[in-house]
C-alpha positions in Angstrom: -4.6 44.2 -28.4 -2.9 41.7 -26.3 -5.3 39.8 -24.1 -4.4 38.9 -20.2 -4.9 35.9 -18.2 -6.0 32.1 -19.6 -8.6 31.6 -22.2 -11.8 30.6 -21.0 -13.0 26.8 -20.5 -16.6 26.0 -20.2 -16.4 23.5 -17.4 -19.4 22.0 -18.7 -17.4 20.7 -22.0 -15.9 18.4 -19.6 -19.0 16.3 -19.4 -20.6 16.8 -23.0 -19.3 13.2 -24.5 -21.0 11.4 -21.7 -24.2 14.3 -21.7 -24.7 13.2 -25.4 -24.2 10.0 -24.8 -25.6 9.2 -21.5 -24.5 5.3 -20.0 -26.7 2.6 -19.9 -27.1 0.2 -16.9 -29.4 -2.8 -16.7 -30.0 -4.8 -13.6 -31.7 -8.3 -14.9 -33.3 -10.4 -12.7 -35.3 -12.8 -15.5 -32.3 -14.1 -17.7 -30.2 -15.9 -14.9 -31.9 -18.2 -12.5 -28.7 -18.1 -10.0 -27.6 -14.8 -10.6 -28.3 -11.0 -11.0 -26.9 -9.6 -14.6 -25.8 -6.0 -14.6 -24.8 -4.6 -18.0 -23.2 -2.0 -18.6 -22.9 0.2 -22.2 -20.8 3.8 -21.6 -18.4 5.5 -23.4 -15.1 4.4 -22.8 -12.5 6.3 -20.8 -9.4 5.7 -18.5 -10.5 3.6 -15.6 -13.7 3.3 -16.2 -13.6 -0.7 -15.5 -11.8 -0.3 -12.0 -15.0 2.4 -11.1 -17.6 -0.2 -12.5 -15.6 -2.9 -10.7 -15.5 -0.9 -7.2 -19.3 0.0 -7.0 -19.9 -3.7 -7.5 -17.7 -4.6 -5.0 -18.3 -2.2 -2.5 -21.6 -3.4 -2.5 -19.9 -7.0 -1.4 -21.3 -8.6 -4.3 -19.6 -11.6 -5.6 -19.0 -11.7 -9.1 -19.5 -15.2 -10.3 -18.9 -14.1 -14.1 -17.7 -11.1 -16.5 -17.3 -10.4 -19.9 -15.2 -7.3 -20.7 -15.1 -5.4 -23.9 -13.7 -2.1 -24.0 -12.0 -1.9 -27.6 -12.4 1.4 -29.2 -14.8 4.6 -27.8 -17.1 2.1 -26.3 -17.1 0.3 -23.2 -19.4 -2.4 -22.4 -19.5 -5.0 -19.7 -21.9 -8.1 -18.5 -21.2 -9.1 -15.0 -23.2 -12.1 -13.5 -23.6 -11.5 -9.5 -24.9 -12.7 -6.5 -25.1 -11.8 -2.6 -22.7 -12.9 -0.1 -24.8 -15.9 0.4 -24.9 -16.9 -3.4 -28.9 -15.5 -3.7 -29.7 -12.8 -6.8 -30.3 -9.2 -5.6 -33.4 -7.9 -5.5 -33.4 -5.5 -2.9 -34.2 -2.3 -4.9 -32.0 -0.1 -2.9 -29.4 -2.1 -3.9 -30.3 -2.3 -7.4 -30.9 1.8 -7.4 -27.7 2.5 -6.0 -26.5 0.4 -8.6 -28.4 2.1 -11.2 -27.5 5.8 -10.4 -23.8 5.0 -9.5 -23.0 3.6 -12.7 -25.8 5.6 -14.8 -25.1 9.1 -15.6 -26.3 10.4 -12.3 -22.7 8.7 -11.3 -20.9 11.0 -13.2 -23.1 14.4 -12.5 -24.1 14.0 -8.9 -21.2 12.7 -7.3 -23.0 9.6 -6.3 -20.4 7.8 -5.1 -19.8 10.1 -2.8 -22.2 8.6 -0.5 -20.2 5.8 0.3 -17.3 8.0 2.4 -16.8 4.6 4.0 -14.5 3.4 1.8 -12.7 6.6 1.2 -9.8 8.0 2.8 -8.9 11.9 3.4 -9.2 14.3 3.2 -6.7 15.7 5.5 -7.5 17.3 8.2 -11.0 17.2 7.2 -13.8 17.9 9.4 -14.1 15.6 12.0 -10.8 13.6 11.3 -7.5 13.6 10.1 -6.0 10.7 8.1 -3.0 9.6 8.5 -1.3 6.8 6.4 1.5 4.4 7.4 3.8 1.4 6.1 7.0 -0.2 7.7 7.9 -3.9 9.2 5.5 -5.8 10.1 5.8 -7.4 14.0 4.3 -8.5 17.3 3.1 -5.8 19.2 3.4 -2.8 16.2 -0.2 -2.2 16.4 -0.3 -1.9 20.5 2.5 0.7 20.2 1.4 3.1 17.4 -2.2 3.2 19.3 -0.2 3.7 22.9 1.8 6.5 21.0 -1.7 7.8 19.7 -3.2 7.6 22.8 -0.3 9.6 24.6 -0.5 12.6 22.4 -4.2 12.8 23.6 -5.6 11.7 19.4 -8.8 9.1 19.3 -8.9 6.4 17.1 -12.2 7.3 15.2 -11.4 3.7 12.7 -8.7 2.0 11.0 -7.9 -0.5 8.4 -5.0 -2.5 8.3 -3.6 -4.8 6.0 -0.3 -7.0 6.7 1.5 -9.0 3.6 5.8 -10.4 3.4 6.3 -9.0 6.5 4.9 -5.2 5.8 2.1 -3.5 7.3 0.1 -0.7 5.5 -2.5 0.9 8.0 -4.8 3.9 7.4 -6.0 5.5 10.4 -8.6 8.3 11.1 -7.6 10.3 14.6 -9.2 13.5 16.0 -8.4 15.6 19.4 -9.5 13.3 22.2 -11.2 16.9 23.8 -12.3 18.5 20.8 -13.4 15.3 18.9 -12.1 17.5 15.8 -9.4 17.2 13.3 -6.3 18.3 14.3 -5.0 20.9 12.1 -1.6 21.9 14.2 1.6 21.7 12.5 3.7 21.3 15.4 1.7 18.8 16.9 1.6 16.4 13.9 4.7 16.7 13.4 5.3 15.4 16.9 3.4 12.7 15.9 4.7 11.8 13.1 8.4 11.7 14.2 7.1 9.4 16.9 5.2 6.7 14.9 8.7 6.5 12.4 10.0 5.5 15.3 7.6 3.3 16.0 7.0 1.8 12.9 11.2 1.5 12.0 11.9 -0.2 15.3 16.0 -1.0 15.6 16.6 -0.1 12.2 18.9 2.8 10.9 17.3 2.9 7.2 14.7 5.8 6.9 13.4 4.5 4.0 12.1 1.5 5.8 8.9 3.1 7.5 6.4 6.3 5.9 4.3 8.4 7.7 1.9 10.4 5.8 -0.8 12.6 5.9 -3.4 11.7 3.4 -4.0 14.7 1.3 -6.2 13.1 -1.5 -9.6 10.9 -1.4 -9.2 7.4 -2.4 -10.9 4.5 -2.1 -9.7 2.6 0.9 -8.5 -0.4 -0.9 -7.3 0.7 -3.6 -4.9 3.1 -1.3 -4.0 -0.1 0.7 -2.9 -1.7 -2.3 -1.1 1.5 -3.2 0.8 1.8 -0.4 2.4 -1.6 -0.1 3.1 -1.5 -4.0 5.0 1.5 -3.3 6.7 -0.2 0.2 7.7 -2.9 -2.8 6.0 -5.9 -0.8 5.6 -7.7 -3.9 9.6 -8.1 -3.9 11.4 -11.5 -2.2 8.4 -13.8 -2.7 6.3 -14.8 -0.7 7.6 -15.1 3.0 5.0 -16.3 4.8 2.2 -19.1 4.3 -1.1 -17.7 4.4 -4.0 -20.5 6.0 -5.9 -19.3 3.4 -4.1 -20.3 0.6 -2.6 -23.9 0.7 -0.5 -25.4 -2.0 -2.8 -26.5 -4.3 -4.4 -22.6 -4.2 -1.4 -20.5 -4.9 -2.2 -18.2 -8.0 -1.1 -19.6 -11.2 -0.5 -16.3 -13.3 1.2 -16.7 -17.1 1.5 -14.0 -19.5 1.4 -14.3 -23.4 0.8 -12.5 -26.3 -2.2 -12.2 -28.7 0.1 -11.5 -32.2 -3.0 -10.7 -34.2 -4.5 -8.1 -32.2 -1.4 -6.7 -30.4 -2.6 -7.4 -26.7 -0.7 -9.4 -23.8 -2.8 -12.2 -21.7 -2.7 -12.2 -18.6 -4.8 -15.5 -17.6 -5.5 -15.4 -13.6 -6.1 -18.9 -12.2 -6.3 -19.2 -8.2 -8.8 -19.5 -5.1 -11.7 -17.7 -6.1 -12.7 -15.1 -3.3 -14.7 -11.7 -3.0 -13.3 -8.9 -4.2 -10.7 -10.9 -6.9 -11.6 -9.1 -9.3 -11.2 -5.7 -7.7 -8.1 -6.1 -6.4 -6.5 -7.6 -10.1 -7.9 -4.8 -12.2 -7.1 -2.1 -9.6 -3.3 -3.4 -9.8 -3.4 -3.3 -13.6 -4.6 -0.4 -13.8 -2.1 1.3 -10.8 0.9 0.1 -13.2 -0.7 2.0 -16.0 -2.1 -1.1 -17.5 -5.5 -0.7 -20.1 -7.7 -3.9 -20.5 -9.4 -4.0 -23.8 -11.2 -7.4 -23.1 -11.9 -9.4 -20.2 -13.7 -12.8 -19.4 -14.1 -13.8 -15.7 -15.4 -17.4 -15.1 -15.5 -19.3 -11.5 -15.9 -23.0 -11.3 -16.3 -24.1 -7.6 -13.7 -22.7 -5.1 -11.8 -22.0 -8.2 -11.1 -19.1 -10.3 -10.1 -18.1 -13.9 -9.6 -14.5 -14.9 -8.3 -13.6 -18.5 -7.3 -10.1 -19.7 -6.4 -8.7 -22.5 -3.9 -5.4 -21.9 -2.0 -2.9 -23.3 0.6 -0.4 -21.4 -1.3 2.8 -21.7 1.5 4.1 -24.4 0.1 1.3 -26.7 3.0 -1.1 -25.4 2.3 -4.8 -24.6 4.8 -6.9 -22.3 7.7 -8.0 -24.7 10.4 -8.3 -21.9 10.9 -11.2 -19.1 11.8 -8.4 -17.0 8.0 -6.8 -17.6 6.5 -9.8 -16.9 7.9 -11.5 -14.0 7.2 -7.6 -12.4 3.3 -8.0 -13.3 2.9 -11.6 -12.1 5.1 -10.3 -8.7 3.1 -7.8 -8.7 -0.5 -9.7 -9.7 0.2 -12.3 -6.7 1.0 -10.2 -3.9 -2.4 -7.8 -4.5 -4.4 -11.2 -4.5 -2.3 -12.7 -1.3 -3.0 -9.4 0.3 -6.6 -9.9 1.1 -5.9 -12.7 2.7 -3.9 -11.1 5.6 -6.6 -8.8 5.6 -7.7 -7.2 9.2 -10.7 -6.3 9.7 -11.8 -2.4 10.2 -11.6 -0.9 13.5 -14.6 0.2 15.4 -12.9 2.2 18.2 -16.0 3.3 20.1 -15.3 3.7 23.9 -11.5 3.5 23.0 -11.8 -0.7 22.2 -9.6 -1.5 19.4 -10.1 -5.4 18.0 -8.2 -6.9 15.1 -7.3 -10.1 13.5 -4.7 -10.5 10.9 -3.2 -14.4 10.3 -4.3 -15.5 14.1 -3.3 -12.5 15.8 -5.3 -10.6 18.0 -4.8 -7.1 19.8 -6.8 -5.7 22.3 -6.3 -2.1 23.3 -8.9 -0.4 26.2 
């Protein structure tokens, strides 16, 4: 007798590998006298270094040293770190968040939920609606789109904004300026929506040159700024503009070889070291659909070296001139980013600050 409707699936089974075997995480305090170690032993899965990565950096710890090994069903991982002000961590919320978001609690209890800071979405979702937009970058762009805001009665709950070769890539979160809810009517963000293109495209005819989205997914904040201006192609042209924070003798060196006897490209990293490298290297890598295998992250001074060993995820390594020139493009402009950074919005009592290469807004 002919059965109807899908077999059944234990939703459980989708968590047995790491149920039987559990991750490990150690925060050391004794071996290091400058620095915090965190080790990490899991099973190894797809993005599993950019998660370990983004906990660590969310955090805003520096990460002053890694060593990477992710060959085979394992995945383990020695990061030396410090505070922002170069001290080992010992406060022990910070070492238990640590602990549970990378243990196994992180993969049962949602734990990194708790950080909804540096997510984005979901649409129209409880007290905010995100909205997501890249185009030119110019003078005044910012003042405009909030005036525009502003007109169809939405408040500015926050915003981040990052500027890089003339694009802009902003998140913003808006509710009703009555209601202080999300805003759930079609017609009216549409109206929106058809206004900031128009905004955001300026005197040009070419559609394709501003995008104005409602975020439908959650994603960490970063990460989806670094999507977004992959996507707008920023990494295209070179580099157009001098950043202050990156003079000559700074600008990322990136070369890519290839390991013959164990089938891996190397991507060696050398440039300004900063917070958050790391992040933003691995989360490009792993956005092009890039596997590392085997890392080791040193830092020497103001200086950097990163070297990684990859795979394209169909087993692939970078054979073409064409497929590297696009990585080390691609490699630069996520670590140039940051430095055109702005800072997040706080819009209480409708003040909107921001500073992005020596330019200021103020909207009240």
């Amino acid at each position: 007798m002919a059965r109807d409707g899908w077999p059944y699936f234990d939703p459980e089974y989708e968590t047995l590998s790491i149920r039987i075997n559990p991750p490990s995480v150690a925060v050391d305090n004794t071996s290091c006298k400058d620095c915090t170690l965190v080790k990490v032993d899991s099973l190894n899965k797809p993005g599993i270094l950019l998660e370990v990565v983004q906990i660590l950096s969310d955090l805003d710890l520096i990460i002053t040293k890694a060593y990477i090994l992710s060959d085979g069903g394992w995945f383990m991982d020695v990061f030396h770190v410090t505070d922002q002000h170069g001290n080992k961590i010992t406060e022990s919320n910070t070492i238990e968040h640590i602990e549970k978001a990378l243990g196994p609690k992180g993969h049962t209890a949602d734990v990194l939920k708790t950080w909804q800071g540096k997510q984005v979405g979901v649409h129209s979702s409880g007290d905010h609606t995100a909205i997501e937009l890249t185009g030119r970058d110019r003078p005044g762009l910012l003042s405009e789109i909030f005036a525009v805001l502003a007109n169809l009665h939405f408040n500015v709950i926050a915003a981040e904004v990052w500027t890089h070769n003339r694009r802009i890539a902003c998140l913003l979160y808006v509710n009703d300026d009555s209601t202080c809810r999300a805003v759930d009517d079609p017609s009216r963000l549409s109206t929106m929506g058809v206004q900031l293109n128009n905004i955001l495209r300026g005197c040009e005819d070419d559609r394709n040159v501003a995008r104005t989205n409602f975020s439908a997914s959650v994603t960490h904040v970063d990460r989806r700024l670094h999507q977004m201006l992959f996507a707008d192609r920023d990494y295209e042209g070179g580099c157009l503009s001098t950043e202050a924070g990156y003079p000559p003798s700074f600008t990322p060196k990136i070369t890519i070889d290839r390991c013959v006897e164990k089938g891996y490209s190397v991507v060696t990293v050398n440039c300004k070291d900063r917070s958050k490298l790391m992040f933003d290297i691995v989360c490009t890598l792993t956005d092009m659909q890039y596997v590392v295998f085997h890392a080791t992250i040193t830092s020497d001074g103001p200086y950097a070296s990163q070297e990684y060993y990859i795979r394209h995820m169909d087993g692939c390594t970078l054979d073409t001139e064409g497929e590297k020139q696009r990585v080390i493009k691609c490699l630069e402009a996520a670590i140039r980013r940051r430095v055109s950074e702005m800072s997040a919005f706080n819009c209480n009592h409708r003040n909107i600050f921001s500073a992005s290469k020596n330019r200021i807004a103020h909207i009240s």
